[in-house]
DRENTIBA-609423 format. One record per residue: residue number from 1; residue in one letter; x, y, z of N, C-alpha, C, CB in turn. Coordinates in steps of 0.1 Angstrom, whole numbers. Each point is the difference from the previous one (the first is absolute). Glycine has a CB too. Example, Ala and Ser with C-alpha at 12.3 -4.5 7.8 and 13.67 -1.06 7.14 Angstrom:
// residues 2
REC   num   residu      nX      nY      nZ     caX     caY     caZ      cX      cY      cZ     cbX     cbY     cbZ
REC     1        a     132     -57      78      -9      12       0       9      12       0     -19     -12      12
REC     2        s      15      23     -19       9      11       0      -8      11       8      12      -6     -22
END
This chain:
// residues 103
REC   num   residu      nX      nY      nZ     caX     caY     caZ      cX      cY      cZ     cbX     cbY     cbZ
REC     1        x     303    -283    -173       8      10       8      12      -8       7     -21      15       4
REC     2        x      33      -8      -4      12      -5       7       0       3      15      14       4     -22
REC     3        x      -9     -11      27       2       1      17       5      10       5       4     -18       0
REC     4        x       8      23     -13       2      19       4     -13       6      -2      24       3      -9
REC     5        x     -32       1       1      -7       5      -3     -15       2       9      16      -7     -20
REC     6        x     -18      -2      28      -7      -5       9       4       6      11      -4     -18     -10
REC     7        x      14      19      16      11       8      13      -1      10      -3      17     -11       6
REC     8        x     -12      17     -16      -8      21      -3      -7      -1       0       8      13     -12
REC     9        x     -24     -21       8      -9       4       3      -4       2      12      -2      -7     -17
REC    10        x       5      -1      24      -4      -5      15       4      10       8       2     -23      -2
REC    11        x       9      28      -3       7      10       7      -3      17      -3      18     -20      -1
REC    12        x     -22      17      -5     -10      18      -9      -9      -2      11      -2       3     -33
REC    13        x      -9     -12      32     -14       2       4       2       9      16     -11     -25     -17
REC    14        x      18      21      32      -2       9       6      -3      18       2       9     -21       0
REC    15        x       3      19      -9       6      12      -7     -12      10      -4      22     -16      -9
REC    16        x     -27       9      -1     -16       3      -7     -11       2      10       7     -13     -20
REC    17        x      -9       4      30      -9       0      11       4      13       8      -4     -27       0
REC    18        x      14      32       5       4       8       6      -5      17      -4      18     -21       4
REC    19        x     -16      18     -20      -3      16      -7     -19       3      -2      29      -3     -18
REC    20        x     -35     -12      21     -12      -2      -4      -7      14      10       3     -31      -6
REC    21        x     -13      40       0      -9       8      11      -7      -1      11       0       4     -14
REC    22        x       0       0      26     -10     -12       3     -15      11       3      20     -23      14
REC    23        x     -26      16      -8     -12       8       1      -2      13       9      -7     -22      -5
REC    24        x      -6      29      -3       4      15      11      -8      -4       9       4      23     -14
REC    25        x      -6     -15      26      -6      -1      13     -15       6       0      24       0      11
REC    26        x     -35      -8      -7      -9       2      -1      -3      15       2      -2     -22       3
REC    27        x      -7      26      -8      -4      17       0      -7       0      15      -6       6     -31
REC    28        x      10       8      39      -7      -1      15     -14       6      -2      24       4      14
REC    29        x     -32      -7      -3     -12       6       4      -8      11      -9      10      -6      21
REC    30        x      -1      15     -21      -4      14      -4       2       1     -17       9      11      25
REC    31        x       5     -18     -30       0      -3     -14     -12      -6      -1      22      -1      -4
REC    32        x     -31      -8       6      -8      -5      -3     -16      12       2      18     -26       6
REC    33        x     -15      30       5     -11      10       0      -2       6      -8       2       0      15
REC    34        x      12       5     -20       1      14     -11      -1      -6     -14      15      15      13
REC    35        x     -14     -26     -12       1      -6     -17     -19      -1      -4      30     -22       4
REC    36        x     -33      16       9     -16      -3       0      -5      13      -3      -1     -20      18
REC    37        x       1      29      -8      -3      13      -1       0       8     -14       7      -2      22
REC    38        x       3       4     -27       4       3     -15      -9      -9     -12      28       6      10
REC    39        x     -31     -17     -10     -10      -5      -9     -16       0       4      20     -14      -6
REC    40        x     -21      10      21     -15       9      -3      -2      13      -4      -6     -12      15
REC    41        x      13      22     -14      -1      11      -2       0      -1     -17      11       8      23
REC    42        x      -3      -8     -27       4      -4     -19     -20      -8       2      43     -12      -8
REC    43        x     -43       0      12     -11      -5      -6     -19       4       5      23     -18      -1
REC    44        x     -20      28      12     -12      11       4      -3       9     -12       7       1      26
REC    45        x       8       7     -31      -3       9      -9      -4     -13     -12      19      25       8
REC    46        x     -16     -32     -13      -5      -5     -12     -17      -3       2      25     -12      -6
REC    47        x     -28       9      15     -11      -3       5     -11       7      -4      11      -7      15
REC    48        x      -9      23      -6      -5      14      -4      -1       4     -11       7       5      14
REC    49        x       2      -7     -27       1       1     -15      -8      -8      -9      22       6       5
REC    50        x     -28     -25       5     -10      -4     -10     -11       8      -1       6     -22       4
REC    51        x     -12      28       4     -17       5      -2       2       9     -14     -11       3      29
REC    52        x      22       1     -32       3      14      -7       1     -10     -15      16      21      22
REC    53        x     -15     -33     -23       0      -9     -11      -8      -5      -4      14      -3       6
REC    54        x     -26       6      -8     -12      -7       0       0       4     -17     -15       2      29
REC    55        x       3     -17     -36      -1       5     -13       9      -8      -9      -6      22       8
REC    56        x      -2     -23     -19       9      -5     -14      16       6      -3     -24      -1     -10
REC    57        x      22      12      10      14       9      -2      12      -1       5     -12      12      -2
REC    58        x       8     -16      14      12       0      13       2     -13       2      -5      21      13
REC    59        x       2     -35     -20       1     -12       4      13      -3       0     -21      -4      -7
REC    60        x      30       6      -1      12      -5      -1       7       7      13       0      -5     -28
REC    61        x       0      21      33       1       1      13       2      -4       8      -5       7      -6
REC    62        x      -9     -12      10      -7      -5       9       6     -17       3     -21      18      -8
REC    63        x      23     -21      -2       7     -14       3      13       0       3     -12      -9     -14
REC    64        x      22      20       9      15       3       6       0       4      15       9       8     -22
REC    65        x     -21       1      27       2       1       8      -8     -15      12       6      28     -13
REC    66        x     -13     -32       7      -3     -11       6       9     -14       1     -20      12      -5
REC    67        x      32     -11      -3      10      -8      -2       8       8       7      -4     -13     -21
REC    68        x       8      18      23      11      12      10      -8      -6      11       7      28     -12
REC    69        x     -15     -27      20      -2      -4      11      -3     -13       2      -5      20       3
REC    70        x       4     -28     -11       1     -13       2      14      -8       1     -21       3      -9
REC    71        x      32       8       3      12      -5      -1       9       5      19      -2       4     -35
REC    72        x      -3       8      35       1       7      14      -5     -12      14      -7      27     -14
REC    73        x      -5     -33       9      -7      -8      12      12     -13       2     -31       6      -7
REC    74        x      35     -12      -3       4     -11      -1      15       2      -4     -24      -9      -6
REC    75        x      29      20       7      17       3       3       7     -11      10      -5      28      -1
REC    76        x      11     -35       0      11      -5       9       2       5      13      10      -4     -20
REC    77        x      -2      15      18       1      11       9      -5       1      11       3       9     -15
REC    78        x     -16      -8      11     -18       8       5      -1      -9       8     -15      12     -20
REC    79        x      13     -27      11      -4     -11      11       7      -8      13     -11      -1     -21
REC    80        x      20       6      13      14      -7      12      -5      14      14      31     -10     -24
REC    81        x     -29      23      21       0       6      14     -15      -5       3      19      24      -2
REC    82        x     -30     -28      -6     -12       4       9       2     -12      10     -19      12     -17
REC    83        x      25     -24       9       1     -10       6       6       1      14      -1      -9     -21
REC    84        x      12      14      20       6       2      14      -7       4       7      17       2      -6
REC    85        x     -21      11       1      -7       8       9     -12      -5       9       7      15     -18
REC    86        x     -15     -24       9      -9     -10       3       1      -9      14       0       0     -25
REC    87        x      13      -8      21       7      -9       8       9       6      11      -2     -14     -20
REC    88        x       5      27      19       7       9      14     -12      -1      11      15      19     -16
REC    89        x     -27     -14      10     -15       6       9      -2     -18       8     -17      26     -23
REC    90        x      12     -34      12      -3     -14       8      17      -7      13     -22      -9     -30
REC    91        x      34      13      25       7      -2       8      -4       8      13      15      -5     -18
REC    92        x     -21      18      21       2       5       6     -12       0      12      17       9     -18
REC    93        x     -29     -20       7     -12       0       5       4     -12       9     -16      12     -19
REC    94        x      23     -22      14       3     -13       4       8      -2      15       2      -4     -27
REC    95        x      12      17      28       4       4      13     -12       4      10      22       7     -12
REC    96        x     -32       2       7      -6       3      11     -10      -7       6       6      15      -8
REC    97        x      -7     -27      -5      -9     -10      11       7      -8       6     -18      -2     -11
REC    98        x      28      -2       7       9      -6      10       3       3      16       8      -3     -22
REC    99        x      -4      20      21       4       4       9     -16       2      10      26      10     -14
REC   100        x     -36     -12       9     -16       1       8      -1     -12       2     -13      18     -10
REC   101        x      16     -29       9      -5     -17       2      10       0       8      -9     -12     -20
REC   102        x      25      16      24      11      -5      11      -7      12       9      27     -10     -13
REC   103        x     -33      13      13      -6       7      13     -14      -8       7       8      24     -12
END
């Protein structure tokens, strides 16, 4: 590479960093509620539908729907809000013993 060639580069890359996306803002409280909410629901009804699967016949069923909810349990999504959700409740357990021990 020439020395010019090296200076446009150098000189693009801001340029490029500038147009780069950056990240969206975490989803609030309630997105998380409702996201959670909406897949137990989806994964209650699948639930209800195994007993109705029983038997040789319905095996291949029975495994879509048991792969449907194993895919549901282990969603990205799913686990990120329970997590928060998780970690909101012990934040909130953590303030209140604090605020009961400064007493």
């Amino acid at each position: 590479m020439q020395k010019e060639e090296v200076g446009q580069i150098a000189a693009a890359e801001p340029a490029q960093r500038a147009a780069e996306p950056t990240a969206p803002p975490p989803p609030s409280k309630s997105d998380d509620d409702a996201r959670i909410a909406d897949i137990e629901a989806k994964m209650e009804a699948l639930r209800i539908r195994l007993p109705d699967l029983e038997g040789k016949a319905n095996k291949k069923e029975r495994t879509a729907v048991n792969r449907e909810l194993y895919h549901m349990e282990n969603d990205d999504a799913y686990l990120t809000a329970m997590k928060r959700r998780r970690d909101g409740g012990r934040a909130a357990v953590a303030a209140a013993d604090d605020v009961a021990q400064a007493e």
